[in-house]
C-alpha positions as CSV (number, residue, x, y, z in Angstrom):
1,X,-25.2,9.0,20.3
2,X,-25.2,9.2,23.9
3,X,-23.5,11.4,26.1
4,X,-20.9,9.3,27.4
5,X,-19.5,8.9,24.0
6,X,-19.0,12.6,23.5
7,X,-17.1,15.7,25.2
8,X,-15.2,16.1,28.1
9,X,-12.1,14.3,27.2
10,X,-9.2,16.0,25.5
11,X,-6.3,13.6,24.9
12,X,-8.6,9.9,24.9
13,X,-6.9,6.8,26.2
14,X,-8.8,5.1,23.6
15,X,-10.8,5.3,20.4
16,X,-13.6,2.8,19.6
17,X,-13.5,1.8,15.6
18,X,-16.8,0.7,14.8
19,X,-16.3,-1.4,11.7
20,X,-18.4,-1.3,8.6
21,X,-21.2,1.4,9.7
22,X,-24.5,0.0,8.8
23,X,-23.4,-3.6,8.0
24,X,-22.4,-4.6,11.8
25,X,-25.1,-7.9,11.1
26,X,-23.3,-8.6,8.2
27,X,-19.2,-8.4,9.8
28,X,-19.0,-12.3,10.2
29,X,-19.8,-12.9,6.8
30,X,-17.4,-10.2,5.1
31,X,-14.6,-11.4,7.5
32,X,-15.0,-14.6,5.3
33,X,-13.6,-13.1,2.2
34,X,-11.4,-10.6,4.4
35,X,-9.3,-13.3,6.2
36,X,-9.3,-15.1,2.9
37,X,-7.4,-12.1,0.9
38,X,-5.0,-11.8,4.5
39,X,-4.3,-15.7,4.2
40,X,-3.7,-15.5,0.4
41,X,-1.4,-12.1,1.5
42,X,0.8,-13.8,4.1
43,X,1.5,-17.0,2.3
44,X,2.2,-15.7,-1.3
45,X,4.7,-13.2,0.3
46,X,6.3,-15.6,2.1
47,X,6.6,-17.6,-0.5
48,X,8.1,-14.9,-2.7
49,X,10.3,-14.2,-0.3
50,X,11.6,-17.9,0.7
51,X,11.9,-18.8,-3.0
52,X,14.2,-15.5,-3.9
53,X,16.4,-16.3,-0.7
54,X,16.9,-20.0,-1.6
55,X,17.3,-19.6,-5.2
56,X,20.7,-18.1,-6.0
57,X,19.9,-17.2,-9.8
58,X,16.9,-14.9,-8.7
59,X,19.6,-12.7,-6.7
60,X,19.5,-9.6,-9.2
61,X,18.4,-6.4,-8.6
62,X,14.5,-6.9,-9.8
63,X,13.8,-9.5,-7.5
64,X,15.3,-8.0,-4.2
65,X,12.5,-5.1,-5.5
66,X,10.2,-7.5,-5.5
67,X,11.0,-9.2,-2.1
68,X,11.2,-5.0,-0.7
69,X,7.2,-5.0,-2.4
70,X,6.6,-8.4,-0.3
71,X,7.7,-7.0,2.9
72,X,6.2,-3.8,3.0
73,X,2.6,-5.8,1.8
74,X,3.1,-7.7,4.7
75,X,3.5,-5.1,7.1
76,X,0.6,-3.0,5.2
77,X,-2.0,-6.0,5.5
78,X,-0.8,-6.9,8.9
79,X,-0.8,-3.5,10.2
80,X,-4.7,-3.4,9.6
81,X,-6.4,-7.1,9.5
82,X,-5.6,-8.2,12.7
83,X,-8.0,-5.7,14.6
84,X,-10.3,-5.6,11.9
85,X,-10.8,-9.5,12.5
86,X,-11.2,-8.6,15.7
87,X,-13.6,-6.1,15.7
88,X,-15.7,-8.9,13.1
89,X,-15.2,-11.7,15.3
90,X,-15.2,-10.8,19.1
91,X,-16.1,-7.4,18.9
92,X,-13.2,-5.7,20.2
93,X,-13.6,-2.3,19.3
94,X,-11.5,-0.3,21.2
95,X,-7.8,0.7,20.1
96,X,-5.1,2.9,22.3
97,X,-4.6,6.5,21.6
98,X,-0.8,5.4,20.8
99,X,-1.7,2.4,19.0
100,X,-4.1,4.2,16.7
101,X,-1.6,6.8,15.9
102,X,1.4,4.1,15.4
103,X,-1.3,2.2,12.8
104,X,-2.1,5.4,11.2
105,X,1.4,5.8,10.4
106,X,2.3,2.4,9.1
107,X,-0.6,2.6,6.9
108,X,0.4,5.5,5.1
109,X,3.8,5.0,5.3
110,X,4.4,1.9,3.7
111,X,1.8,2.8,1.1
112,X,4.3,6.0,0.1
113,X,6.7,2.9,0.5
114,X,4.8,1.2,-1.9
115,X,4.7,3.5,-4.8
116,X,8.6,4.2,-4.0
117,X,9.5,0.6,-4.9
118,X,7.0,0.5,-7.7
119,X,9.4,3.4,-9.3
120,X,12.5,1.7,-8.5
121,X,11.0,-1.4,-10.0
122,X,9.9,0.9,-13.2
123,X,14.0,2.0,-13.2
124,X,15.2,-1.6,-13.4
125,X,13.3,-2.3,-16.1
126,X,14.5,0.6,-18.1
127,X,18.1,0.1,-17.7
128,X,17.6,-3.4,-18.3
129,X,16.3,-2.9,-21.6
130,X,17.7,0.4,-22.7
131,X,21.4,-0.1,-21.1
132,X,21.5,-4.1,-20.8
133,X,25.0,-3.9,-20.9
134,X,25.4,-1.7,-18.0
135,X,22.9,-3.5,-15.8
136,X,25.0,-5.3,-13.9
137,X,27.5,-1.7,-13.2
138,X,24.8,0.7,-12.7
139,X,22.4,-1.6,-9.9
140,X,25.1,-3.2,-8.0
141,X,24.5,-4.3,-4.4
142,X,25.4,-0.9,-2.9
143,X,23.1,1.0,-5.0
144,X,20.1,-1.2,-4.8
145,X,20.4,-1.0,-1.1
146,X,20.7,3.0,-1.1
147,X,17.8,3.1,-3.5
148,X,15.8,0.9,-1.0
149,X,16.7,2.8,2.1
150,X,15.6,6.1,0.6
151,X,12.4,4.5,-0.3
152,X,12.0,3.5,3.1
153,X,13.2,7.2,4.4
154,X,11.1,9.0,1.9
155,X,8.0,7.2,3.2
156,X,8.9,7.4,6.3
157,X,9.5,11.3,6.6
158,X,6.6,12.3,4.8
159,X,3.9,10.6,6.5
160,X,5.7,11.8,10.3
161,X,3.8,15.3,10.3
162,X,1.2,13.2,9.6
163,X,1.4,11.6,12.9
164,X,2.6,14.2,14.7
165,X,-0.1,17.1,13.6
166,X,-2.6,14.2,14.7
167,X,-1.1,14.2,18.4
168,X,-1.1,17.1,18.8
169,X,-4.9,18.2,18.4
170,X,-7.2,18.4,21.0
171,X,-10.1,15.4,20.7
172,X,-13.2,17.1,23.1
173,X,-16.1,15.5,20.5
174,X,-16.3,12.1,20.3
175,X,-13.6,9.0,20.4
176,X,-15.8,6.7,17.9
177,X,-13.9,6.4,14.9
178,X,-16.4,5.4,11.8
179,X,-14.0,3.0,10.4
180,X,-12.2,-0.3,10.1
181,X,-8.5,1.4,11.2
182,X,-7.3,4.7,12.0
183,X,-7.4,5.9,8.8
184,X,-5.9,10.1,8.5
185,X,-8.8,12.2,7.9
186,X,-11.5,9.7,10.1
187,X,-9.2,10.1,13.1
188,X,-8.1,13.9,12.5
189,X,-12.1,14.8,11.9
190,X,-12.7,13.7,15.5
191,X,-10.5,16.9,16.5
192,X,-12.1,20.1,18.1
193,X,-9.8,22.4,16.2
194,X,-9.1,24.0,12.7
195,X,-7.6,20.7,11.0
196,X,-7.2,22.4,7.7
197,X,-3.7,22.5,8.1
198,X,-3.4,17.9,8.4
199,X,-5.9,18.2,5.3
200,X,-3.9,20.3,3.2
201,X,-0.8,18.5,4.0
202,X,-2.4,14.9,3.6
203,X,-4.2,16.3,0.3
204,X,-0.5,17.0,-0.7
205,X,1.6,14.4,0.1
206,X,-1.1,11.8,-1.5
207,X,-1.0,14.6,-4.6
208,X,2.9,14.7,-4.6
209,X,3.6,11.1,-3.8
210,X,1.7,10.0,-6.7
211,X,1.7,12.5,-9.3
212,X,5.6,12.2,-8.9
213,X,5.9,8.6,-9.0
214,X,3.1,8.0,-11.5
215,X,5.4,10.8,-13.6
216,X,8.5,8.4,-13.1
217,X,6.9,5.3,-14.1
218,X,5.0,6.9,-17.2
219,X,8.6,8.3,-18.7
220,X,10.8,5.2,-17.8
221,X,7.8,2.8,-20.1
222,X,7.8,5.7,-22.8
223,X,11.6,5.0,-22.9
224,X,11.1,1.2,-22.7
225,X,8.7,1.4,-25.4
226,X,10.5,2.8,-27.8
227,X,13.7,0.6,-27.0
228,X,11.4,-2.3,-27.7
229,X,9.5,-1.0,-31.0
230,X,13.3,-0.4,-32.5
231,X,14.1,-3.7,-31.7
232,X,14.2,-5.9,-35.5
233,X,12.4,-8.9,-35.0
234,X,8.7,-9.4,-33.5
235,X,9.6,-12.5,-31.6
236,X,12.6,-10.0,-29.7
237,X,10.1,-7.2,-29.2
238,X,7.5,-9.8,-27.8
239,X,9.9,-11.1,-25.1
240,X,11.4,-8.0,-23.8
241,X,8.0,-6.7,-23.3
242,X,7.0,-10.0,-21.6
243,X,9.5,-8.9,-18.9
244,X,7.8,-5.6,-18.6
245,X,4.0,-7.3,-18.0
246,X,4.5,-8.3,-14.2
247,X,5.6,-4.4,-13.0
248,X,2.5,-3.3,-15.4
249,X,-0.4,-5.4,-13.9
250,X,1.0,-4.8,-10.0
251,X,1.1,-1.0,-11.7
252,X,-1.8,-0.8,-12.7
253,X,-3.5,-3.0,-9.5
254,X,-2.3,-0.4,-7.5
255,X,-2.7,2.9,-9.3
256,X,-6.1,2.3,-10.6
257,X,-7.5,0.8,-6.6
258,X,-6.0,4.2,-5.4
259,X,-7.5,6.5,-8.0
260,X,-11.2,4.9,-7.4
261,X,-10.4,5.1,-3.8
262,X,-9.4,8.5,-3.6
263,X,-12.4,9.8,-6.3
264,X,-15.0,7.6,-4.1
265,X,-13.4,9.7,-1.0
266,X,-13.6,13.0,-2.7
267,X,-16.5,13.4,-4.6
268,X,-18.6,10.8,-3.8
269,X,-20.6,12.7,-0.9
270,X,-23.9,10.6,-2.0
271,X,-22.1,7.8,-1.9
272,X,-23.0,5.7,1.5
273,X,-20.1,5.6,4.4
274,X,-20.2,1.5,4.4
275,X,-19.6,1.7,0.5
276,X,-16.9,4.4,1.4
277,X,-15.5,2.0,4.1
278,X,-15.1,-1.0,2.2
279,X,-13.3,0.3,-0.7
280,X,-10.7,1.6,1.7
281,X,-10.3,-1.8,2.9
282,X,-9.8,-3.3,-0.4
283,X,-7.4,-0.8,-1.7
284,X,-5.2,-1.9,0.7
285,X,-6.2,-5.4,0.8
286,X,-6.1,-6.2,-2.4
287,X,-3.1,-5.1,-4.1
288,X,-1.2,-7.0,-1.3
289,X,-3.1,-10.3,-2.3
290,X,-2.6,-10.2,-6.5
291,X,1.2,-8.8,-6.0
292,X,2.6,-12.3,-5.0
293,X,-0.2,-13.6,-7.6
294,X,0.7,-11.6,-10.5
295,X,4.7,-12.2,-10.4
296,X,4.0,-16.1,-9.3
297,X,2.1,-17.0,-12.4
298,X,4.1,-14.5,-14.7
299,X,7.4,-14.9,-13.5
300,X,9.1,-17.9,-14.8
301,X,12.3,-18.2,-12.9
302,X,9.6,-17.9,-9.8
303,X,7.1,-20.1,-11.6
304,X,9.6,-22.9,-12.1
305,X,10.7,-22.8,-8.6
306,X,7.8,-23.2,-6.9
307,X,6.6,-26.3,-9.0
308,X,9.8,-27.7,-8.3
């Protein structure tokens, strides 16, 4: 690395991302599939979103969740394939010190979002088959609205000291960020300072954040389940838990892409940084395509609409 890539700046007007490390020959070709998964992103979630808003017998409280999942994949996916395109296509490496730190948060913020909603979703579910006769009295308007705002709040809160330990370090090593995005720990590790403390806290909102949520989810199906298997016919049990199968595959799509992320991140030291690189990229690229996917082919309110 030469010299004028390292030292002797402490607050950088820019960082340079460099990509996919080692695969730089290759970034034309994997922005194929890349801009594929963004296109497939923007136009399912549009289209989830247009067909909930034009069709007044999907206004209930599971598919404003759902259009609350299609906006923040929207903003999740836009808020990083944009400048990766552009670092594949025209090579436009270089991000703002501000910008960097205003995509770091969005990232993380709407992926804390994310799991937020997938728990509210998990809750609708429940009192819709344990309490169906309440539904409609316990997620009114009002508290589908409060529940969304303090998923947005919660998010939102958690991932600011984030941000704002980030700003505040001093960055005298080197502004090349080994990455697609300004992703936490690869812009923090750039700092000339003790950053255990943005470590420990990332390490713990990530633990926290997920461990609760996952804890949420995993109780409100344990209830479900046993509301189903009391049900007395096999035909009844089959179609309530057909209702439950869209929330379980965007689950597990998203549950499972962040485990293997985070493992890869933790322990997989042998592991080469490209590899490392392009599983971040598709645990957040991903789940944003097969979301709109998943409830488009398993939904049939949705399903019908669409064909129609």
């Amino acid at each position: 690395m030469s010299d004028s890539n390292r030292t002797d700046f402490i607050n950088p007007s820019t960082f340079i991302l460099l990509g996919i490390p080692g695969l730089e020959e290759a970034h034309v070709w994997i922005s194929i599939p890349f801009c594929t998964m963004y296109t497939i992103t923007i136009l399912g979630n549009i289209t989830i979103l247009y067909i909930v808003k034009r069709e007044p017998s999907l206004h209930w409280p599971m598919y404003y969740f759902l259009c609350m999942l299609a906006v923040t994949d929207l903003v999740l996916s836009t808020s990083i394939l944009p400048k990766v395109l552009s670092i594949f296509w025209f090579k436009s490496r270089e991000i703002n010190f501000s910008a960097c730190l205003t995509q770091l948060y969005l990232i993380h913020c709407f992926i804390v979002v994310e799991s937020g909603i997938l728990v509210a979703m998990a809750f609708d579910r429940y009192v819709a088959i344990c309490h169906p006769l309440r539904h409609s009295t316990i997620l009114t308007n009002p508290v589908v609205t409060k529940i969304g705002l303090t998923v947005v709040l919660r998010g939102s809160m958690l991932v600011l000291p984030c941000v704002l330990l980030a700003r505040q370090w001093p960055y005298c090593r080197t502004n090349i960020i080994p990455h697609t995005h300004c992703e936490h720990m690869a812009v923090v590790k750039l700092a000339c300072a003790d950053i255990r403390v943005s470590s420990y806290y990332g390490v713990s909102v990530a633990i926290l954040v997920m461990g609760l949520d996952a804890l949420f989810i995993t109780v409100s199906y344990i209830q479900i389940l046993r509301a189903i298997f009391s049900l007395p016919t096999k035909d009844a049990r089959l179609k309530t838990f057909g209702t439950c199968i869209s929330h379980l595959c965007t689950i597990l799509v998203f549950y499972i892409s962040a485990l293997f992320a985070s493992l890869t991140y933790r322990f997989g030291q042998n592991v080469d940084l490209h590899v490392h690189v392009l599983i971040a990229n598709v645990y957040f690229l991903v789940p944003s395509m097969l979301n709109p996917i998943i409830y488009g082919v398993r939904t049939k309110q949705i399903r019908n609409r669409l064909l129609r």
